[in-house]
N, C-alpha and C positions, 0 to 999 in steps of 0.2 A: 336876180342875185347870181354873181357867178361863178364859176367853180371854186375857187378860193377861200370866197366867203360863205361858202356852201360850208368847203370841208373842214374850216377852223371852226363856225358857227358849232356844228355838232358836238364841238368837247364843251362850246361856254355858253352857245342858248339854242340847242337843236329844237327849241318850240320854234322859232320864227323860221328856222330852216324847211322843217318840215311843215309848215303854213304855205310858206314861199313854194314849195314841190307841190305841196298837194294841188294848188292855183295854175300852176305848172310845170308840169311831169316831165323836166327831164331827166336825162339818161344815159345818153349815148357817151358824151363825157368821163359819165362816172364807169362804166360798165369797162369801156377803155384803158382807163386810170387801174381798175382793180385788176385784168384780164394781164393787163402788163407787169405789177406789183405782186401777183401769182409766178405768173411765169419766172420773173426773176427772185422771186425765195425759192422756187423750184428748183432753180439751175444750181442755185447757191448749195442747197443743202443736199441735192445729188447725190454727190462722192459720202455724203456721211450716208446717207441711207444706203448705198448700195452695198459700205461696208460693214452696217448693222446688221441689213440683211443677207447679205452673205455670213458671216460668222452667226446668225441665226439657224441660217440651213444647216452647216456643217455640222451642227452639235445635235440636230435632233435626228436622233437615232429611229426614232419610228417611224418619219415619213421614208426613213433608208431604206426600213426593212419593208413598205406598202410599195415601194416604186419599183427594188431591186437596183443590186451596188451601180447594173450600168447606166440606167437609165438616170438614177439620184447621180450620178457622175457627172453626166453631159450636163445636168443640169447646173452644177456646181463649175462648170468649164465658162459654159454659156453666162454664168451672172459675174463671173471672173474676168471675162475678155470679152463684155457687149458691145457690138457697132459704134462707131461713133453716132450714124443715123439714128441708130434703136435709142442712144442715148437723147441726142437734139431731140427726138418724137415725143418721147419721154420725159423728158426734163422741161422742153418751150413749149409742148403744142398739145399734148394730152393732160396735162393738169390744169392750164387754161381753158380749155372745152368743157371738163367736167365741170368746174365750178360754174363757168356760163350756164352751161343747160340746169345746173344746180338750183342755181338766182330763178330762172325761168319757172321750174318745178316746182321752187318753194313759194314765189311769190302766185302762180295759182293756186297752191292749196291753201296761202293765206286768203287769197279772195274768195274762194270757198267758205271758208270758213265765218269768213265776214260778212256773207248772207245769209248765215243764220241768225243773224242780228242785226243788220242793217239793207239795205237796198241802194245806198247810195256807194259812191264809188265805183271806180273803173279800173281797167287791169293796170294801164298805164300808170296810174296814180301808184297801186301797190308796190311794182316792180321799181319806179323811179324811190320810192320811200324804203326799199329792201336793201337796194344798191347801196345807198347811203348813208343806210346804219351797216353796212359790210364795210367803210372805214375802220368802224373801231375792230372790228374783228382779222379782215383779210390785210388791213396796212400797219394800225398800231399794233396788235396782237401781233401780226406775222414778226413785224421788227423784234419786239420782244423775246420771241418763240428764236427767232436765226441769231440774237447775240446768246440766249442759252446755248444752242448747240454748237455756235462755233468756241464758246468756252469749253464747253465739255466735251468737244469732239466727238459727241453721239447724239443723235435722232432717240433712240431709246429713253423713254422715261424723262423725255425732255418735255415738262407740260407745263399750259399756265393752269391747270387743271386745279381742282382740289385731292387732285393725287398727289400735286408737289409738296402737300402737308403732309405726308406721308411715305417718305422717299426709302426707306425699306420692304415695301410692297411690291413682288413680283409683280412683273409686266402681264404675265399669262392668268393673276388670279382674278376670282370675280372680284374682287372688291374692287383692283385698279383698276378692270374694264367699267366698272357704272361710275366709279371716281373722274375718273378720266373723263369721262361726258361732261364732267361740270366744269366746264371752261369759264372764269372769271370774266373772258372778253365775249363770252358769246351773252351770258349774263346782260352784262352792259348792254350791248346791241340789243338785244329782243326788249331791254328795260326801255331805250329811246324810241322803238321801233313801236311802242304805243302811242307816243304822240304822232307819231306820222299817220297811223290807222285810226286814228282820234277826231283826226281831221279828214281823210278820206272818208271814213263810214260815216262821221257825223254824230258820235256815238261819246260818249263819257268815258274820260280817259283809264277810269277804273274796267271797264268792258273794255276797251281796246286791248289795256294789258293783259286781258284772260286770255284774245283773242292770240296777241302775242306770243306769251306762255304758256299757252296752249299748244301751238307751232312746235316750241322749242322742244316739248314734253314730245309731245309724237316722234320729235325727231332725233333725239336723246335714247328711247326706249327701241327705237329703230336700229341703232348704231351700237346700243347696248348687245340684243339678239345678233346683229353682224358678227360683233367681237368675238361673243361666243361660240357662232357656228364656225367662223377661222379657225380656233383653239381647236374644236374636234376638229377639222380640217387635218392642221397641221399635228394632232395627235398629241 
């Protein structure tokens, strides 16, 4: 099957697709494919982030008063006038990395987890079946996600989230930070991401989805504690 019919497969019968991978794992394609479609929603949304977060910094008066006016200055200098370099590193090469090593991290903790109920399956199987439910998330999502902020001209409060049902909710309160986790496309993906593990572990597709959902939940409640430790962070 080849990449093509990989990646249309996923929206109208990701069971054969994910049959197709589990028989054989690949990867290198997809891994490629998403590493580049990162990068450039990165570049893309850049300029809005840097001017979110700049007009972010300026207004919060407490991390002024934790750093002191000159040190909060240069800071406010430095996110005003970044390198073009700091920006290229930034924007091409560091948001691409993290997700890479991200796929790598998640898809061993899924195989982990998949030995607690199965024996069968290999890493390669997991990682190639991870990559390629990251379509619906890092290529359709992302598209979605960059015609929101280029309409709205903000990064802030731009979600596919179940915070978008709720679009009078401060960005700093709890409720938007565990709102915000429930990403409608991430949803999707971990939902397809059990027929891939269905077929790796060899296991009934209702156990695969725990195995899945199970992932997503770890890593949900992970992202949740982040948010809030930022907020005291940033005061």
């Amino acid at each position: 099957m080849n990449f093509f019919n990989r990646f249309s497969g996923l929206f109208f019968s990701p069971q054969e697709v994910f049959k197709a991978i589990s028989e054989k794992p690949v990867w290198v394609d997809a891994l490629v494919v998403l590493l580049i479609f990162t990068a450039v929603f990165s570049y893309i949304i850049g300029p809005y982030s840097q001017k979110d977060g700049l007009q972010t910094m300026q207004n919060n008066i407490k991390l002024r008063e934790r750093l002191g006016e000159e040190k909060f200055n240069q800071m406010i200098e430095n996110m005003k006038n970044p390198s073009k370099t700091t920006l290229i590193i930034q924007r091409i090469f560091i948001a691409p990395l993290s997700i890479g090593i991200g796929f790598v991290f998640s898809s061993l903790i899924i195989f982990i987890l998949g030995r607690f109920i199965s024996v069968e399956g290999k890493f390669a199987q997991i990682f190639s079946a991870y990559l390629h439910a990251n379509f619906i998330d890092k290529i359709l999502g992302n598209a979605i996600r960059l015609i929101l902020i280029i309409s709205r001209g903000s990064v802030i409060q731009t979600t596919t989230s179940i915070a978008f049902l709720f679009p009078k909710l401060e960005i700093t309160s709890p409720a938007y930070i565990i709102l915000s986790q429930i990403d409608f496309f991430q949803l999707w993906l971990f939902g397809i991401l059990g027929f891939g593990l269905s077929y790796v572990f060899k296991i009934e597709f209702k156990k695969a989805l725990i195995i899945s959902y199970g992932f997503w939940l770890l890593k949900t409640v992970l992202y949740i504690v982040l948010g809030f430790l930022s907020l005291q962070f940033m005061g």
